[in-house]
N, CA, C and O atoms as a MOPAC input file, in Angstrom:
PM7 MOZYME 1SCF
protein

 N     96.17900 1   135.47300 1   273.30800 1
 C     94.93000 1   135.29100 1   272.59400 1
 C     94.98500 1   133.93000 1   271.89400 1
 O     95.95600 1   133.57800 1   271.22400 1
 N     93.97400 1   133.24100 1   272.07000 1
 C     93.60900 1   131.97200 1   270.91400 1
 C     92.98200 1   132.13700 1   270.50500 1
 O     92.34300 1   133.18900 1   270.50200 1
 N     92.71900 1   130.72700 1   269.63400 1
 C     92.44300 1   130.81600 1   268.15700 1
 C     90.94500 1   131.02100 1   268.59100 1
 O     90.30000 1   131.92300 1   268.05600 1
 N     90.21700 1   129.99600 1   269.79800 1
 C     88.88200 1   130.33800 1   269.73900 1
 C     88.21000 1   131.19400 1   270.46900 1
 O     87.04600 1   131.15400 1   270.86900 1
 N     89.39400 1   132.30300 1   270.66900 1
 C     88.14300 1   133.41000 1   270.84800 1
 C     88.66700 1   134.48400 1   269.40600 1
 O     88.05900 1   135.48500 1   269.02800 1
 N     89.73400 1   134.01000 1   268.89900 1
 C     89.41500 1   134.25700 1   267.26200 1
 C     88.22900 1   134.22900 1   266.37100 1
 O     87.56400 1   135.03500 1   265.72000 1
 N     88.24800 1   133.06300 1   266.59800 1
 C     86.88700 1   132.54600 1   266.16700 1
 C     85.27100 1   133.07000 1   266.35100 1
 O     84.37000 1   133.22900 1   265.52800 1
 N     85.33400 1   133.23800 1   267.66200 1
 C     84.09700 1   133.96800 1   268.24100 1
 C     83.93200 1   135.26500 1   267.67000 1
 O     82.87000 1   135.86600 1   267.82800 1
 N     85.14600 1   135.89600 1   266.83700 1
 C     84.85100 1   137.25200 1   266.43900 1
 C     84.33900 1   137.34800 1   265.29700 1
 O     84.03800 1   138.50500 1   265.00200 1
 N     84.05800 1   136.35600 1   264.31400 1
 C     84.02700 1   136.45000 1   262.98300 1
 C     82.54700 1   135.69400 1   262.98100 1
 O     82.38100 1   134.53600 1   263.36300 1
 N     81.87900 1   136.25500 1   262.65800 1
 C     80.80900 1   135.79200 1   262.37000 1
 C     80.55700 1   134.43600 1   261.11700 1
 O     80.48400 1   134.51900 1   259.89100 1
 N     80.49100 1   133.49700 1   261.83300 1
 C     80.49100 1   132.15800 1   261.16700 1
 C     79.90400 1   131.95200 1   259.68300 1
 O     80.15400 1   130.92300 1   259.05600 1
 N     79.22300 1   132.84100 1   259.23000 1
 C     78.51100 1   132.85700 1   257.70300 1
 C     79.86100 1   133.04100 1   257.02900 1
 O     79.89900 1   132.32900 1   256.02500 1
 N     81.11400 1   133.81100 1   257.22400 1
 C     81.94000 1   134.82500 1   256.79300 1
 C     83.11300 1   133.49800 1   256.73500 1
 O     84.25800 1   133.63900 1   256.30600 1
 N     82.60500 1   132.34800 1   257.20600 1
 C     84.05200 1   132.01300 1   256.69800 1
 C     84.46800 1   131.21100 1   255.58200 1
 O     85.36700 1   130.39400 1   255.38300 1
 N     83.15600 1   131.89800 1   254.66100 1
 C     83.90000 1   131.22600 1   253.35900 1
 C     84.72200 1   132.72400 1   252.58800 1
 O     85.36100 1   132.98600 1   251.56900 1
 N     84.31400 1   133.28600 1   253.57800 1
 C     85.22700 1   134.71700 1   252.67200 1
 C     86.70100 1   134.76400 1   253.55400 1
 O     87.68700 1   135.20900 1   252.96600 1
 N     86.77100 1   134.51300 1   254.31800 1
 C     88.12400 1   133.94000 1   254.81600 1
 C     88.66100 1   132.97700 1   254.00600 1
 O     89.73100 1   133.06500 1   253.40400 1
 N     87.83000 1   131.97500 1   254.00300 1
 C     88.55900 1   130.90200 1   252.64600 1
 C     89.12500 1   131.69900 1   250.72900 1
 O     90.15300 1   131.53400 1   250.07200 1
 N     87.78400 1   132.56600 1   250.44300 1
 C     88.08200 1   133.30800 1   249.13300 1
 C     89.56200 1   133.75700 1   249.52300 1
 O     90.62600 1   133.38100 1   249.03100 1
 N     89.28900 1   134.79300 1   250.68900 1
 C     90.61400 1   135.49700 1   251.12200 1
 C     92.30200 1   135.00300 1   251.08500 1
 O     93.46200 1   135.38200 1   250.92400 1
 N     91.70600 1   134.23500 1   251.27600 1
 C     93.15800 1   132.98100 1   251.50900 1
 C     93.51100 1   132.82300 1   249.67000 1
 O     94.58100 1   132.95400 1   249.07500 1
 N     92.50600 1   132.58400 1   249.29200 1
 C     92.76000 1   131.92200 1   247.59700 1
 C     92.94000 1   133.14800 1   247.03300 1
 O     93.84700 1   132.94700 1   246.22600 1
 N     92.66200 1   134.18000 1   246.96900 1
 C     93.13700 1   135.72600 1   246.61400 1
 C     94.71300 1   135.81600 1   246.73400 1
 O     95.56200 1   135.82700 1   245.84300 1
 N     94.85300 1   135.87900 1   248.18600 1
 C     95.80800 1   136.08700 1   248.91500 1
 C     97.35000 1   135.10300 1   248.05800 1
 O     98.39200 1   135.51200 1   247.54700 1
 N     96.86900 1   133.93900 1   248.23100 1
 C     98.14500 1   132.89600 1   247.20300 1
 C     98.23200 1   133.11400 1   245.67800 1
 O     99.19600 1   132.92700 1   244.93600 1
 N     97.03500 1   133.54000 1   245.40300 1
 C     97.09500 1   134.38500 1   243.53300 1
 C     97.81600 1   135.26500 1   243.97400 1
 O     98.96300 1   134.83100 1   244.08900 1
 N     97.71400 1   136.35800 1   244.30000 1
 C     98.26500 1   137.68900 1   244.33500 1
 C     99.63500 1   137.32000 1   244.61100 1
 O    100.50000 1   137.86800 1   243.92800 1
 N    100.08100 1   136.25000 1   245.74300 1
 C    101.45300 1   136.17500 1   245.77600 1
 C    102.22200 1   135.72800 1   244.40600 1
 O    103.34700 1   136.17100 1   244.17400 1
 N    101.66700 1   134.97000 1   243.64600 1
 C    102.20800 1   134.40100 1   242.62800 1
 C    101.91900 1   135.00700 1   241.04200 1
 O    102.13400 1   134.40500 1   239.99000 1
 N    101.36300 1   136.39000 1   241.21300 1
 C    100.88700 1   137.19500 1   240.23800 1
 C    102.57000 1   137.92100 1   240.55200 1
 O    102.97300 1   138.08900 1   241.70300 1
 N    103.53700 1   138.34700 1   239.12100 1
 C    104.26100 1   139.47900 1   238.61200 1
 C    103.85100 1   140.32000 1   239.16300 1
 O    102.67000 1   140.17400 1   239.48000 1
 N    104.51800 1   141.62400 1   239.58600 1
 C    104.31700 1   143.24700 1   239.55000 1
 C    103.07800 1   143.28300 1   240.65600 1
 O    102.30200 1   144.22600 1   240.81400 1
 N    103.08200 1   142.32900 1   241.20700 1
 C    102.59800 1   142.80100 1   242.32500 1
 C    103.01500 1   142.64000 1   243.95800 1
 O    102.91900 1   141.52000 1   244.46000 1
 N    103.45700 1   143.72500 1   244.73400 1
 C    104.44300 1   144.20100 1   245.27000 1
 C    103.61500 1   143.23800 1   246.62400 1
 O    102.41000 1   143.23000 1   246.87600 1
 N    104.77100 1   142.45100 1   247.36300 1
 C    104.16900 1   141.52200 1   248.47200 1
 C    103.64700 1   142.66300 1   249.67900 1
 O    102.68700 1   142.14700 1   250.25100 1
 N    103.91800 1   143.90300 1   250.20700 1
 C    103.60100 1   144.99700 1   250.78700 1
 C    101.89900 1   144.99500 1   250.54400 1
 O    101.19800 1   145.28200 1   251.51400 1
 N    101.30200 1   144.69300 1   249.33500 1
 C    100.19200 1   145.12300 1   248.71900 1
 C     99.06200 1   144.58000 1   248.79700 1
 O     97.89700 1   144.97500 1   248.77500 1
 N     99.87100 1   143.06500 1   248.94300 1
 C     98.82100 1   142.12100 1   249.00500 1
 C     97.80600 1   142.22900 1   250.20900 1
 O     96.61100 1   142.43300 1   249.99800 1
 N     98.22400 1   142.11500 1   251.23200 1
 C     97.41400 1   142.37300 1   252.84700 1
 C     96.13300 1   143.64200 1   252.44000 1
 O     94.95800 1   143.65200 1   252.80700 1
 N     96.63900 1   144.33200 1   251.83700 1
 C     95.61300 1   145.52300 1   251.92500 1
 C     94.53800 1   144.93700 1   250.72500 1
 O     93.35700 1   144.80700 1   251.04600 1
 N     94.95500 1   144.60200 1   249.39500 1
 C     94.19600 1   143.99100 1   248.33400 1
 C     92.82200 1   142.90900 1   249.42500 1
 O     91.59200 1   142.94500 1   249.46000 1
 N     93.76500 1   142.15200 1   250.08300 1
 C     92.55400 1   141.08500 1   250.66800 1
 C     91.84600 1   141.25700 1   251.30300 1
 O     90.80000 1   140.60900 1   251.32400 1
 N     92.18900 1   142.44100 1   252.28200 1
 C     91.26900 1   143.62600 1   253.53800 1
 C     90.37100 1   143.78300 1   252.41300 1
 O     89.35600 1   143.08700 1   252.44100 1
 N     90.53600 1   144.53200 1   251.46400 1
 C     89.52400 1   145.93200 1   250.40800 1
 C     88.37200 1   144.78500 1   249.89900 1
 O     87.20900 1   145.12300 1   249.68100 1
 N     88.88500 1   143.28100 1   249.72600 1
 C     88.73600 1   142.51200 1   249.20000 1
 C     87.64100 1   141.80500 1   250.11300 1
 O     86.53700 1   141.57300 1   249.61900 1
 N     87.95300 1   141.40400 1   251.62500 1
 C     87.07000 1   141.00700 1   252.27900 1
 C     86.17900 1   141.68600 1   252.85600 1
 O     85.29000 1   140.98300 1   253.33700 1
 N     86.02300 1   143.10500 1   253.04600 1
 C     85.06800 1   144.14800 1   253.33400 1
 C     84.18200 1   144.14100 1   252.54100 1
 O     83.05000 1   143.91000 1   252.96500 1
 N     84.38500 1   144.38700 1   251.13700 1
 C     83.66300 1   144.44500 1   250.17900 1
 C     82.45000 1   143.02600 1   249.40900 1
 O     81.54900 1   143.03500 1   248.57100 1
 N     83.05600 1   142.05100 1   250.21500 1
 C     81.99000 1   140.81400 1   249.61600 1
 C     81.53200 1   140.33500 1   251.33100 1
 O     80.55300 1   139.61600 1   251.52900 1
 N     82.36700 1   140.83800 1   252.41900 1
 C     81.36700 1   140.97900 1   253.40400 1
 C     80.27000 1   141.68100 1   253.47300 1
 O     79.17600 1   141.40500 1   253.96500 1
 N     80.68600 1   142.68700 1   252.89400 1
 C     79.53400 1   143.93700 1   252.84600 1
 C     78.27200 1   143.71000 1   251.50300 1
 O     77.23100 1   144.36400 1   251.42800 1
 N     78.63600 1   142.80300 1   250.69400 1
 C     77.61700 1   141.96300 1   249.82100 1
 C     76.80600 1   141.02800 1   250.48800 1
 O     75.59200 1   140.88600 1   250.34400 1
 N     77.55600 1   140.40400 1   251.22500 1
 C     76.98100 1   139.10800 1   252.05000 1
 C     75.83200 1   139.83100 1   252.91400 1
 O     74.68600 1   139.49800 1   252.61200 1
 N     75.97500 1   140.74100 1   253.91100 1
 C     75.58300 1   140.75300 1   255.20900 1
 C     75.06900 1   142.38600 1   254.91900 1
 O     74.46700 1   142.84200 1   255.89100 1
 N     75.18900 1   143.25300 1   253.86100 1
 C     74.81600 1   144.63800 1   253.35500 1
 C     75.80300 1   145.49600 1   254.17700 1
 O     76.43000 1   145.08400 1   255.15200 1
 N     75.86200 1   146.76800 1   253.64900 1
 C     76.54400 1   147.30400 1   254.56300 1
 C     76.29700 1   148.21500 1   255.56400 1
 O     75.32400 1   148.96600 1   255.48200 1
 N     77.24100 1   148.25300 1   256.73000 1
 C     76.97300 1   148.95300 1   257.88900 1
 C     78.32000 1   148.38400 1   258.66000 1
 O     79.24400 1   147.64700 1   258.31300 1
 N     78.00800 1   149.02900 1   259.77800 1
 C     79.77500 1   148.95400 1   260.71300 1
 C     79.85600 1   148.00800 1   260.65100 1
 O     80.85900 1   147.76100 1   259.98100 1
 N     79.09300 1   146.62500 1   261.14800 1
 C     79.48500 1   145.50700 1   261.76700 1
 C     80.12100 1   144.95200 1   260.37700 1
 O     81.28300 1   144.55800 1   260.47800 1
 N     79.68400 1   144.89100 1   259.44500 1
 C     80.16600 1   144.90900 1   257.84300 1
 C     81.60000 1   145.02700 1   257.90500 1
 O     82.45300 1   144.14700 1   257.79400 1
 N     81.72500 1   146.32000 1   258.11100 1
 C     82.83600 1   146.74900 1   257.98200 1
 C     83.90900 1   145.94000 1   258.91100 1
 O     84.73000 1   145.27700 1   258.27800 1
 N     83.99300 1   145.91700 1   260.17500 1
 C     85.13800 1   145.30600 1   260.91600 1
 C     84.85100 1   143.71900 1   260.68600 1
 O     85.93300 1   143.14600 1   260.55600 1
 N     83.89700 1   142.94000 1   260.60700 1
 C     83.85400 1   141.21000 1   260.15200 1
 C     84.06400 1   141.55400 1   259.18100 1
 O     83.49900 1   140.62800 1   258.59900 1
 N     84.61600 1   142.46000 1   258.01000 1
 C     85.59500 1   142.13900 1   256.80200 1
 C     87.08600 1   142.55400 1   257.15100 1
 O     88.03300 1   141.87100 1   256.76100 1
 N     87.23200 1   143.59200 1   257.82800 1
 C     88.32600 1   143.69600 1   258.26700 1
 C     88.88200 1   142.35800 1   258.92700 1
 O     89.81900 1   141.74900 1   258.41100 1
 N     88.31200 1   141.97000 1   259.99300 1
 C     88.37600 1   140.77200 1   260.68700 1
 C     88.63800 1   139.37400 1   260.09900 1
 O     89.35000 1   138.50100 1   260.59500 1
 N     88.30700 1   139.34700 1   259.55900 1
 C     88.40800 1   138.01900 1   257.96100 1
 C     89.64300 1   138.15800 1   257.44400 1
 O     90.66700 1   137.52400 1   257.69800 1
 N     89.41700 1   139.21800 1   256.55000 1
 C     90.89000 1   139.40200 1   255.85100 1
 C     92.04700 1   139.22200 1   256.88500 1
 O     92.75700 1   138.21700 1   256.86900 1
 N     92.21800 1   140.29400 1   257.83500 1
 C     93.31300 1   140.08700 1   258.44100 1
 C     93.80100 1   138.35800 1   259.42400 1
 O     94.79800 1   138.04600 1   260.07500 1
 N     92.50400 1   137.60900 1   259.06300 1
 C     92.14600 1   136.09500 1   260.19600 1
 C     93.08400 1   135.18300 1   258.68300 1
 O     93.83600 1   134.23800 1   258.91900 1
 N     92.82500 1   135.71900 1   257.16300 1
 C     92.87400 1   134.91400 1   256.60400 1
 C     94.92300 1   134.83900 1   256.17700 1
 O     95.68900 1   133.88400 1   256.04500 1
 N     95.18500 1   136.78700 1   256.06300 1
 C     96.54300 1   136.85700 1   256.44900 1
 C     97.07100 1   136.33200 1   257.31700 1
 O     98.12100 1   135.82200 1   256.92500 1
 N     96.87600 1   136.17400 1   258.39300 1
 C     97.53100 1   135.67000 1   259.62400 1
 C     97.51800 1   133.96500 1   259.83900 1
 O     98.46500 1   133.31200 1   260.27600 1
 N     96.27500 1   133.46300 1   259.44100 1
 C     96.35900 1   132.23800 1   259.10500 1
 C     97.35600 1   131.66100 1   257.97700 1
 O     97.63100 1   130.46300 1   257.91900 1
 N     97.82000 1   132.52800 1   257.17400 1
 C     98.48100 1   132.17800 1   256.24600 1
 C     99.81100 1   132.05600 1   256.71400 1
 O    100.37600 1   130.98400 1   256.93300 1
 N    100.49000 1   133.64200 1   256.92100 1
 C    101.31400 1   133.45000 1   257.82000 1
 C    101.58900 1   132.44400 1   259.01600 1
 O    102.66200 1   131.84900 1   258.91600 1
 N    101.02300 1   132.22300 1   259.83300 1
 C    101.13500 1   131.06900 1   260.53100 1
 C    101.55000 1   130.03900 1   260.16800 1
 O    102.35900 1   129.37600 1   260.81800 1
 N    100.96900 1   129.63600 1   258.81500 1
 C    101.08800 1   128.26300 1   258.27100 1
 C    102.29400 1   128.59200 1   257.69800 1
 O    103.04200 1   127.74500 1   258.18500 1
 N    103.21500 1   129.54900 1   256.69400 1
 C    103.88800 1   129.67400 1   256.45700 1
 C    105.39700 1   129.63300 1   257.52400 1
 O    106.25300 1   128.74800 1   257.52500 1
 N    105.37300 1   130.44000 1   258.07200 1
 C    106.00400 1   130.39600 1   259.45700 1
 C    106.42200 1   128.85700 1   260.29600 1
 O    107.47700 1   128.38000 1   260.71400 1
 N    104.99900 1   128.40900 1   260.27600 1
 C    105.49800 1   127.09600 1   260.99000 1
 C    106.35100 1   125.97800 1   260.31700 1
 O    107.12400 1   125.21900 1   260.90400 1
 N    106.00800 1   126.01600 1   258.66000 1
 C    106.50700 1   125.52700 1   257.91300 1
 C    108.17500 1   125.71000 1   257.99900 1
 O    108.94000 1   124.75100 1   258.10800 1
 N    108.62400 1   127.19400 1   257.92700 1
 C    109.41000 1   127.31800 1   257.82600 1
 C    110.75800 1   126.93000 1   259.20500 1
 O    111.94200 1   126.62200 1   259.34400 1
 N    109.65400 1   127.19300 1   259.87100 1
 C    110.60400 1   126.68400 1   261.39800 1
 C    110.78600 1   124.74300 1   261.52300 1
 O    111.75100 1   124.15700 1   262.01300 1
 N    109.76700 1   124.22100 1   261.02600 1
 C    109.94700 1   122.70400 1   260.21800 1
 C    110.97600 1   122.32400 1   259.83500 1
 O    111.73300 1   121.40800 1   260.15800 1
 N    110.97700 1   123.35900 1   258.85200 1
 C    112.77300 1   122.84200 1   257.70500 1
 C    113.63000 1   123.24300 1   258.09200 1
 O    114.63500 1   123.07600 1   257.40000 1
 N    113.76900 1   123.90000 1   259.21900 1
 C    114.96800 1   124.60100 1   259.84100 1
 C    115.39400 1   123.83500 1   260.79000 1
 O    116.59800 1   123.76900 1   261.04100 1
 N    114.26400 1   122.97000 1   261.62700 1
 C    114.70500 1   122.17000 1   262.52200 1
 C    115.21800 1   120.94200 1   262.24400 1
 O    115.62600 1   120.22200 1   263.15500 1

């Protein structure tokens, strides 16, 4: 899978909630007492819910927030990841 049929899944209004997601996502890592396990689900609950503001709710709501959040985890990861294979090399 690539990135642009990634892309094709997320409905293009939504990607500033991918962006929120992301900025959630690096608070929460750097917030105390909050367990790194936790975070992924916080940014899901997180991007459903202001998708579902954006666009009202209904299914498609529902999975383009699912879809986001998990685009904005994985983007993160990625970047993290590659980073890390960087300094290793």
């Amino acid at each position: 899978m690539d990135w642009n049929m990634i892309w094709t899944l997320i409905d293009p209004r939504l990607l500033i909630v991918v962006a929120a997601c992301w900025i959630i996502g690096n608070m929460l890592k750097r917030t105390p007492h909050v367990p790194d396990w936790s975070i992924v689900y916080i940014v899901v609950v997180f991007a459903v819910l202001l998708t579902a503001w954006l666009l009202g709710w209904g299914p498609e709501s529902l999975i383009q927030g699912i879809l986001s959040g998990a685009f904005a985890v994985l983007g993160h990861q990625f970047v993290k990841q590659a980073k890390n294979g960087a300094d290793q090399a």
